[in-house]
MDTraj code that builds the backbone (N, CA, C; nanometers):
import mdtraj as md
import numpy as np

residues = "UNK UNK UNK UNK UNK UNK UNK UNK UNK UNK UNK UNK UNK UNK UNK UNK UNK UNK UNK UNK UNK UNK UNK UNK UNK UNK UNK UNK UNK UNK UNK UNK UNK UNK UNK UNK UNK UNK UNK UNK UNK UNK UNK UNK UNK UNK UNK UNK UNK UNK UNK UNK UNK UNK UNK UNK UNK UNK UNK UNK UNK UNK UNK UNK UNK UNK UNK UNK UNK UNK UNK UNK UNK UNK UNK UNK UNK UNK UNK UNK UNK UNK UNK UNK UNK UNK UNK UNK UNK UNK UNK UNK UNK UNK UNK UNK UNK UNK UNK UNK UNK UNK UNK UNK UNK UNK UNK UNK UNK UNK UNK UNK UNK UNK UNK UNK UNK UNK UNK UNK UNK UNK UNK UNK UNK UNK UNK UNK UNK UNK UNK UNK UNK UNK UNK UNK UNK UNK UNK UNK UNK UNK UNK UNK UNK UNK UNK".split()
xyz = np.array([
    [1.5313, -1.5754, -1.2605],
    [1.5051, -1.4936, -1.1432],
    [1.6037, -1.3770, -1.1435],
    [1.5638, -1.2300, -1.0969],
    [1.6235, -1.1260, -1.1344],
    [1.6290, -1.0906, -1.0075],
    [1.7214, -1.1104, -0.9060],
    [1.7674, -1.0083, -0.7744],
    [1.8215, -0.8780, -0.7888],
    [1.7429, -0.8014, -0.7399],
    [1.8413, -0.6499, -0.7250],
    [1.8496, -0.5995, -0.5559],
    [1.9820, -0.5838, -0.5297],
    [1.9889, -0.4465, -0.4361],
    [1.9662, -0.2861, -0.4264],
    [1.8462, -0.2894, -0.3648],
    [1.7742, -0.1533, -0.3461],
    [1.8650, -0.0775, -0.2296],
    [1.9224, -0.1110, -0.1294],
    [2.0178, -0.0913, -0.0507],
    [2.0819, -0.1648, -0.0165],
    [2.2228, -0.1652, 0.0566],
    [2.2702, -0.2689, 0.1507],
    [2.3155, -0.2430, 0.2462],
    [2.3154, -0.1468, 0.3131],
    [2.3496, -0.0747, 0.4146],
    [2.2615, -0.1148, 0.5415],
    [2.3550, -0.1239, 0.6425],
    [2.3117, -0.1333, 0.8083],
    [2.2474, -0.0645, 0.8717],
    [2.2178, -0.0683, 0.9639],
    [2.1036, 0.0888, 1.0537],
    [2.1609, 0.2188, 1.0976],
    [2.2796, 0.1985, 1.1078],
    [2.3940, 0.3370, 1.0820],
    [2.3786, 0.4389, 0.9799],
    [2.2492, 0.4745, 0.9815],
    [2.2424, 0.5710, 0.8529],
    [2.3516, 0.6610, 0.8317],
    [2.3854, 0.6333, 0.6576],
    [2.4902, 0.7359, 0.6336],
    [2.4969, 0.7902, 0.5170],
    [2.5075, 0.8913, 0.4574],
    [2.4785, 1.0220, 0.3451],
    [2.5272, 0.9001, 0.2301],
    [2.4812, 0.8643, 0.1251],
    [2.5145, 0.7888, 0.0091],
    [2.4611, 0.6653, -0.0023],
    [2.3993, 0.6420, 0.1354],
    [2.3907, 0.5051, 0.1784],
    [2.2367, 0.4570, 0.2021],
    [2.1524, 0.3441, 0.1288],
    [2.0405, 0.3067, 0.1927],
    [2.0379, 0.1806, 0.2383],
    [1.9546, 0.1380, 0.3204],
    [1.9313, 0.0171, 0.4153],
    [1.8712, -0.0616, 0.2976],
    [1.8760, -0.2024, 0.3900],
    [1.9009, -0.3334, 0.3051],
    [1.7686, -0.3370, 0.2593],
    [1.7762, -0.3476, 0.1158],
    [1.6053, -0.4144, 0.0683],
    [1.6633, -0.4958, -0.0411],
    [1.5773, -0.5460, -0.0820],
    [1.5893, -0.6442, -0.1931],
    [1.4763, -0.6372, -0.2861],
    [1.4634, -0.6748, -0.4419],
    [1.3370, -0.6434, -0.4781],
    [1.3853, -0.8005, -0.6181],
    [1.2776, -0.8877, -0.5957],
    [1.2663, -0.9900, -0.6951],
    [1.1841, -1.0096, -0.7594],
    [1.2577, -1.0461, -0.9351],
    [1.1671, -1.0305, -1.0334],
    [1.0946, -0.9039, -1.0796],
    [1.1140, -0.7643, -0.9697],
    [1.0344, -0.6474, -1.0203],
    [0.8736, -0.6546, -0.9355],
    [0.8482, -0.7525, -0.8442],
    [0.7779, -0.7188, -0.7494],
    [0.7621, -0.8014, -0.6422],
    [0.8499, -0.8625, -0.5927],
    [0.8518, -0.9564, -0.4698],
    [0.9729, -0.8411, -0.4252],
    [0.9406, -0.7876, -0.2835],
    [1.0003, -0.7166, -0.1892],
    [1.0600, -0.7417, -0.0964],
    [1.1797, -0.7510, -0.0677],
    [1.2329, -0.8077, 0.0393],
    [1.2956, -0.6776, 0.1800],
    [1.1825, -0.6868, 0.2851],
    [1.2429, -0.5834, 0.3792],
    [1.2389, -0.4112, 0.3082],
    [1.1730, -0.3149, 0.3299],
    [1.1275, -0.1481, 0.2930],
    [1.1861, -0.0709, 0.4047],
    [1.3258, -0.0388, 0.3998],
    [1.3440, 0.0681, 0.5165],
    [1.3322, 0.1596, 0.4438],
    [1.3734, 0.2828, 0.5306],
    [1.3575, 0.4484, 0.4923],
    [1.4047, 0.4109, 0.3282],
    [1.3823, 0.5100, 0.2258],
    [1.3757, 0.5306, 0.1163],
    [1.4028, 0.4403, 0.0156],
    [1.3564, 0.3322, 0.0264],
    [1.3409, 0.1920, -0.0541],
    [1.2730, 0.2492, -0.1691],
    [1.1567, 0.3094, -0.1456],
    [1.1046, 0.3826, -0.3052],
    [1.2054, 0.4385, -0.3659],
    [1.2866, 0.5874, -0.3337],
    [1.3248, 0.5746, -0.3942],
    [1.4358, 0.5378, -0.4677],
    [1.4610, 0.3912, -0.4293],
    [1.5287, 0.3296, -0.4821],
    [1.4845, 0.2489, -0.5923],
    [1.3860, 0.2318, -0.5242],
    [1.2607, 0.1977, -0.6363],
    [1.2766, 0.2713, -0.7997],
    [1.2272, 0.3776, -0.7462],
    [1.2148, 0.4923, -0.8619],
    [1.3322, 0.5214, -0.9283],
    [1.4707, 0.5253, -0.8568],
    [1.5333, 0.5677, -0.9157],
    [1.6565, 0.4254, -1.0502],
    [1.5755, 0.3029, -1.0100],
    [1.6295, 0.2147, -1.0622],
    [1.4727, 0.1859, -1.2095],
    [1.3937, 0.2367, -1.1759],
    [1.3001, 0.2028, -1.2757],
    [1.2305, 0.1171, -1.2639],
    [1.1957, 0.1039, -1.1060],
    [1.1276, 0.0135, -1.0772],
    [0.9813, 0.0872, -1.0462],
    [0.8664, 0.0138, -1.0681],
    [0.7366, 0.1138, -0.9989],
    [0.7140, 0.0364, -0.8894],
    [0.7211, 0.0968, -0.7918],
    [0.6553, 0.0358, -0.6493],
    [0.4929, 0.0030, -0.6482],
    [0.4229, 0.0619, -0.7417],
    [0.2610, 0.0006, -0.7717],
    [0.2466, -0.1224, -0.8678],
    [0.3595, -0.1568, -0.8439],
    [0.4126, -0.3435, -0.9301],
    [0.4420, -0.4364, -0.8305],
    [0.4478, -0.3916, -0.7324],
    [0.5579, -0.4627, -0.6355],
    [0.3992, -0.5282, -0.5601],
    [0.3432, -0.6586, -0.5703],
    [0.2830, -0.7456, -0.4846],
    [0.2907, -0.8502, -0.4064],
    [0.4022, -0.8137, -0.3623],
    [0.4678, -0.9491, -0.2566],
    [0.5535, -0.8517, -0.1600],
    [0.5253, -0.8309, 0.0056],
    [0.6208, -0.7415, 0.0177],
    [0.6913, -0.8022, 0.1711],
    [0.7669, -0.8487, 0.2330],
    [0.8024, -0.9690, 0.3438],
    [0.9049, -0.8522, 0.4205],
    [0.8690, -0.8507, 0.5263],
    [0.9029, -0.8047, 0.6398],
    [1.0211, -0.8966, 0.7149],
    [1.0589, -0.8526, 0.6854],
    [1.1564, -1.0136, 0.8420],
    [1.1813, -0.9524, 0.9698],
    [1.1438, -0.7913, 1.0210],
    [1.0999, -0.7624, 1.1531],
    [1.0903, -0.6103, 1.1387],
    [1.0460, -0.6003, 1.2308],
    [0.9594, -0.4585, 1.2314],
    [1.0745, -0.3292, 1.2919],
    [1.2392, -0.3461, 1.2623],
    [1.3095, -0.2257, 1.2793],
    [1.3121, -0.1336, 1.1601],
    [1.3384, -0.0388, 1.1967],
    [1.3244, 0.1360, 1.1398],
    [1.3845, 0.1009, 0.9799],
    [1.4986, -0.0349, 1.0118],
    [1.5760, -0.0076, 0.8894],
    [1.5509, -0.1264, 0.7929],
    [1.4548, -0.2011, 0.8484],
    [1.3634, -0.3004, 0.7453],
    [1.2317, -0.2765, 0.7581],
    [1.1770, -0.2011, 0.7873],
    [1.0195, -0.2244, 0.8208],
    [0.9845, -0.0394, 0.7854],
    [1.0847, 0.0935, 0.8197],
    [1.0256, 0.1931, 0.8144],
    [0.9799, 0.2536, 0.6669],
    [1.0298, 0.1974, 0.5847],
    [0.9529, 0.2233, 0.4628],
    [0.8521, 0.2047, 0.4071],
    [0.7537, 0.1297, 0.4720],
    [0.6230, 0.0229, 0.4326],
    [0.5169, 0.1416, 0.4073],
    [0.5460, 0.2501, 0.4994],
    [0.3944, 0.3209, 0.4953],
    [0.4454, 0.3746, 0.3820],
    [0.5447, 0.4468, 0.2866],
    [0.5545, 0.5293, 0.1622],
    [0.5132, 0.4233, 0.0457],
    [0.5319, 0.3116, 0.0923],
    [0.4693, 0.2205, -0.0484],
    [0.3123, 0.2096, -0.0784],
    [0.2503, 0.1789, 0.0834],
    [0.1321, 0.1899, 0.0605],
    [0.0835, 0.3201, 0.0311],
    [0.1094, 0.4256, 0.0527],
    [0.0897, 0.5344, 0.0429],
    [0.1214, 0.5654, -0.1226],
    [0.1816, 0.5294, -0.1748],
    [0.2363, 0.5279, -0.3188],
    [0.1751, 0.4626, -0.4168],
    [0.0820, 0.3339, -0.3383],
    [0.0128, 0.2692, -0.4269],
    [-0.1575, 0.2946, -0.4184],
    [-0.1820, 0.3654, -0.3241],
    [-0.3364, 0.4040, -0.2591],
    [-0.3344, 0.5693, -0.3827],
    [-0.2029, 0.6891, -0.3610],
    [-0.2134, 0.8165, -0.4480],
    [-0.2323, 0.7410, -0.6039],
    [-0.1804, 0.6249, -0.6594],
    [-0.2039, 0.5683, -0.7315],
    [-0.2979, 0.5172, -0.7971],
    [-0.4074, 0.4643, -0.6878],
    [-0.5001, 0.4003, -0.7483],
    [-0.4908, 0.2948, -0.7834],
    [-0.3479, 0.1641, -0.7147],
    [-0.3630, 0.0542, -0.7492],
    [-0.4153, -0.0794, -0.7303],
    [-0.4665, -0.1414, -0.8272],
    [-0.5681, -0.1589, -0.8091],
    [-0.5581, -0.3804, -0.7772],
    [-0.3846, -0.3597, -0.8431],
    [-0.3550, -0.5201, -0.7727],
    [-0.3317, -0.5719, -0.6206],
    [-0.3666, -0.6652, -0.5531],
    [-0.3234, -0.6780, -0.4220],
    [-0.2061, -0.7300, -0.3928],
    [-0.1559, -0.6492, -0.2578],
    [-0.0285, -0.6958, -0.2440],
    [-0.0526, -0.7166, -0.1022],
    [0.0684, -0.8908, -0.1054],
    [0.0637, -0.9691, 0.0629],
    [0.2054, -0.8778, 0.1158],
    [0.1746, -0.8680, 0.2182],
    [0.2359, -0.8195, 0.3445],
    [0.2808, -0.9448, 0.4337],
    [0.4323, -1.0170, 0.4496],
    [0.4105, -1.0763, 0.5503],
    [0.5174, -1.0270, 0.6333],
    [0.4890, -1.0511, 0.7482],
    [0.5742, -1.0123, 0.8394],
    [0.5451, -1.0985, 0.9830],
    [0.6551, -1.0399, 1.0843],
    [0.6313, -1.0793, 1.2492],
    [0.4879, -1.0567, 1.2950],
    [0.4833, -1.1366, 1.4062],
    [0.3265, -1.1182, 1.4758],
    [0.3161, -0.8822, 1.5017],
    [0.1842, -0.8471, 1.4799],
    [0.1527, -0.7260, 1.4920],
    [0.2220, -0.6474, 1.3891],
    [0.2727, -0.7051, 1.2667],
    [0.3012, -0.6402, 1.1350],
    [0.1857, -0.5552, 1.1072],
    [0.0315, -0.5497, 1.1195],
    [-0.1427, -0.5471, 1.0876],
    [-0.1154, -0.3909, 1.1674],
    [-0.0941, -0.4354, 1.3063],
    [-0.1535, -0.3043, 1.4022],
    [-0.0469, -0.2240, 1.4062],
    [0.0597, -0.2530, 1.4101],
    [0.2070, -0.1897, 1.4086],
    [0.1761, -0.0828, 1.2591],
    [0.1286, -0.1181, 1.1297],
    [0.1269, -0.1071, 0.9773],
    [0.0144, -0.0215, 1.0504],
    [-0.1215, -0.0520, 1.0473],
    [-0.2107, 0.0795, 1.0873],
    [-0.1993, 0.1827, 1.1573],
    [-0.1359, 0.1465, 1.2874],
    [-0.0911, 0.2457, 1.3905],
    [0.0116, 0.3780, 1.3329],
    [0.0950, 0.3299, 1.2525],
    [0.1740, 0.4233, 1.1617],
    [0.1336, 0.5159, 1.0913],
    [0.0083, 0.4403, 0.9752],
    [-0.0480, 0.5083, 0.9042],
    [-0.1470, 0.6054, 0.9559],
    [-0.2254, 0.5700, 1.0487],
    [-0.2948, 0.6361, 1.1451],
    [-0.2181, 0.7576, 1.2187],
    [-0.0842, 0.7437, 1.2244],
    [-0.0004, 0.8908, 1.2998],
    [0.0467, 0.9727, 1.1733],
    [0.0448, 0.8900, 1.0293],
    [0.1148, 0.9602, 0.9605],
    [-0.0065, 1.0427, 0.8778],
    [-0.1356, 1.0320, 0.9554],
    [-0.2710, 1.1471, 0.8856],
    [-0.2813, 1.0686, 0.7565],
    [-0.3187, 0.9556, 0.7599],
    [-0.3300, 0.8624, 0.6078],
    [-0.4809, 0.9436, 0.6046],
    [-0.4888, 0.9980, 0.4504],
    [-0.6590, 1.0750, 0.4255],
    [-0.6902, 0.8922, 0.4144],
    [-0.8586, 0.9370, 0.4807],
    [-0.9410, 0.8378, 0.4699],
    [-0.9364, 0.7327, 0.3374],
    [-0.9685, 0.8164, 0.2556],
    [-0.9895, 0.7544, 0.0970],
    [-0.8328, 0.6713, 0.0494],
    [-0.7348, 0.6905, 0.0873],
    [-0.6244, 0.5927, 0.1131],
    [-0.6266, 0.4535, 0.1831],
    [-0.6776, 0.4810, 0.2956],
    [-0.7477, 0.3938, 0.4069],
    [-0.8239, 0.3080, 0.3321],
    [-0.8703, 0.3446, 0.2522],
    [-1.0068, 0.2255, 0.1520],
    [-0.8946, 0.1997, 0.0680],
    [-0.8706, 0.2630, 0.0136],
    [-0.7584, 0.2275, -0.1368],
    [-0.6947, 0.0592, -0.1186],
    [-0.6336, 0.0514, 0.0183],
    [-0.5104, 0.0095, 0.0609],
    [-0.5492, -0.1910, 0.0938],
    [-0.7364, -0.1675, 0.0948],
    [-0.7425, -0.2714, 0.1510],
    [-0.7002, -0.4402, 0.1784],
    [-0.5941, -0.4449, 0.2660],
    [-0.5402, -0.5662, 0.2500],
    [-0.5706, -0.6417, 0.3846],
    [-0.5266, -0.7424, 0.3604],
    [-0.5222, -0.8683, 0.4729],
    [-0.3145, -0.8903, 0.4658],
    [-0.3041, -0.8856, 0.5878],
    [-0.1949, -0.8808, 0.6983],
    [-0.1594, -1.0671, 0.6866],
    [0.0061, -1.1151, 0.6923],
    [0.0206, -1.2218, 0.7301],
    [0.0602, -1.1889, 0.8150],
    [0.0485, -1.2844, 0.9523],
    [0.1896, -1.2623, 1.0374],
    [0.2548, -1.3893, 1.1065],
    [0.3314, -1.3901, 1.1613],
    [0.3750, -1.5053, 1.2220],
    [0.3622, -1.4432, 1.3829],
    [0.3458, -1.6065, 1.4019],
    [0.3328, -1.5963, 1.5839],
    [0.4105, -1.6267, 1.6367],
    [0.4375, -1.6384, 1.7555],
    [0.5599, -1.6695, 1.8374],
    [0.6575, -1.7928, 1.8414],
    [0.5404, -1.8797, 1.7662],
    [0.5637, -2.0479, 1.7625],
    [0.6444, -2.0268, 1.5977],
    [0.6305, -1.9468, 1.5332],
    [0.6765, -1.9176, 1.4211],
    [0.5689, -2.0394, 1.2989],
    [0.4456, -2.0207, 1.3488],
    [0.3338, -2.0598, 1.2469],
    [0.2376, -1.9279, 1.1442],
    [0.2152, -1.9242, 1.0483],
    [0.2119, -1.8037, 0.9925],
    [0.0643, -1.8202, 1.0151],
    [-0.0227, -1.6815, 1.0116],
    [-0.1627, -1.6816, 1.0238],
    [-0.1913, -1.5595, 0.9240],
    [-0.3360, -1.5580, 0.8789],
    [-0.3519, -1.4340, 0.7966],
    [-0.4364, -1.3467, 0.8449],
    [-0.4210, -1.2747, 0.8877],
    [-0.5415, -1.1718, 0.9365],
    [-0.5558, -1.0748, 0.8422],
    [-0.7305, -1.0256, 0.8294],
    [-0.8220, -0.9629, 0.7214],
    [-0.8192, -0.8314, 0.8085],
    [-0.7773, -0.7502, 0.7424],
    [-0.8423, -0.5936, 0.7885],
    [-0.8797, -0.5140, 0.6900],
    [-0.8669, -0.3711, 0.6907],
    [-0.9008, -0.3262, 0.5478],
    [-0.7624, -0.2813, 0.4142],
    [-0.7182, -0.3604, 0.4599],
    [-0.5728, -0.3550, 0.3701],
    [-0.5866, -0.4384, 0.2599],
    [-0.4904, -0.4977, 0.1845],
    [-0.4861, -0.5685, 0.0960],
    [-0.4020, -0.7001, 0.1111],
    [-0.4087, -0.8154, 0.0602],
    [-0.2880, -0.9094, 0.1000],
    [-0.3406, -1.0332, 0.0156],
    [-0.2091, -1.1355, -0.0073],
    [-0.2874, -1.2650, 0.0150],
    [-0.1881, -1.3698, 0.0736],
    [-0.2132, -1.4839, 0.0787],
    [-0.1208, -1.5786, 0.1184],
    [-0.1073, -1.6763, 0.0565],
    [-0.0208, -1.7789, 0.0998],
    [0.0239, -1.9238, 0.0600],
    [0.0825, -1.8762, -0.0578],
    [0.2258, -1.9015, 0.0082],
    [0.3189, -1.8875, -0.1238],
    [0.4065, -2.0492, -0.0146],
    [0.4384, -2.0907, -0.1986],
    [0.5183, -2.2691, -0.1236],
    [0.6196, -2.1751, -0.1275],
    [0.7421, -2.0471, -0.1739],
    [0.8748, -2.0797, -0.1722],
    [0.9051, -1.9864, -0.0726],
    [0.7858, -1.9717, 0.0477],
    [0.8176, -1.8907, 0.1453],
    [0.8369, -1.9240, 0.3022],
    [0.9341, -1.9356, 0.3576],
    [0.9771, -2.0299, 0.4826],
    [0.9519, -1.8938, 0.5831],
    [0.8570, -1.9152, 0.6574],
    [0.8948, -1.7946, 0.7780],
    [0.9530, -1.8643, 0.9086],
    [1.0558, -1.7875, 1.0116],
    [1.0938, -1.8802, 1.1077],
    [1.1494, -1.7585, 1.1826],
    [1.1305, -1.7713, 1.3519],
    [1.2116, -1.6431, 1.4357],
    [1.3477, -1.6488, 1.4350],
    [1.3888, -1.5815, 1.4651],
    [1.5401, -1.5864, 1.4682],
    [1.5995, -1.4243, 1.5651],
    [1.7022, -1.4427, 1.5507],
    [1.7262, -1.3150, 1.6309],
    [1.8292, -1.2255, 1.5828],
    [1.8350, -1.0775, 1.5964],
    [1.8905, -0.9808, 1.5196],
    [2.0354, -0.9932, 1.5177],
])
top = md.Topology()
chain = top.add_chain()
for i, resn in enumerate(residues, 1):
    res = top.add_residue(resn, chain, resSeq=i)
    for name in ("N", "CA", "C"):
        top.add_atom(name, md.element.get_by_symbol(name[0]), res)
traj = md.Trajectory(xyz[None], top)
């Protein structure tokens, strides 16, 4: 198993510095804040490899990078699916974004996945939209917790 730090930095954005991601094996994703690509990119990683991508909550500095990946893998044309899991409204929170950020239509198709999320009880569910995704992974524990 190959762990890398894509950032490690806190929500204090600061000039040199990117927020915490993690990336395993070269495509299991751990947490996409602001410029996780290119951290991506600049380590030699392709983010249109990356099919596993886990949210652990929806702040600016784990969660705001999600739309440049999909967006990276839709200009792409890629064509493997990648699961999304995250907190309950990871799905509408993830569209609502893309939807402000003028995603062209034909991206919108590209992208099609199915959403995990967890609910309040901290039981995971999968919801189908037009995204891409899949589920049931055994070495994946989801559980709430607090920041």
């Amino acid at each position: 198993m190959e762990i890398k730090f894509l950032g490690n930095w806190a929500s204090h954005i600061q000039a040199g510095k990117r927020n915490v991601s993690i990336i395993i094996d070269g495509h299991i994703l751990l947490d996409c804040g602001p410029h996780t690509i290119e951290s991506m990119l600049e380590s030699g990683i392709n983010p249109a490899q990356v099919d596993e991508i886990l949210i652990s909550h929806m702040h600016l500095d784990h969660y705001g990078g999600l739309a440049e990946i999909l967006w990276y893998r839709a200009a792409r044309e890629a064509k493997d699916e990648v699961i999304i899991l995250g907190p309950k409204g990871i799905m509408q929170n993830t569209e609502q974004l893309l939807k402000i950020y003028n995603t062209p239509d034909h991206y919108m198709f590209s992208m099609k996945s199915n959403y995990v999320e967890i609910n309040n009880n901290g039981e995971i569910y999968e919801v189908k939209t037009k995204f891409t995704d899949k589920v049931k992974n055994d070495y994946i524990e989801a559980f709430t917790g607090n920041h």
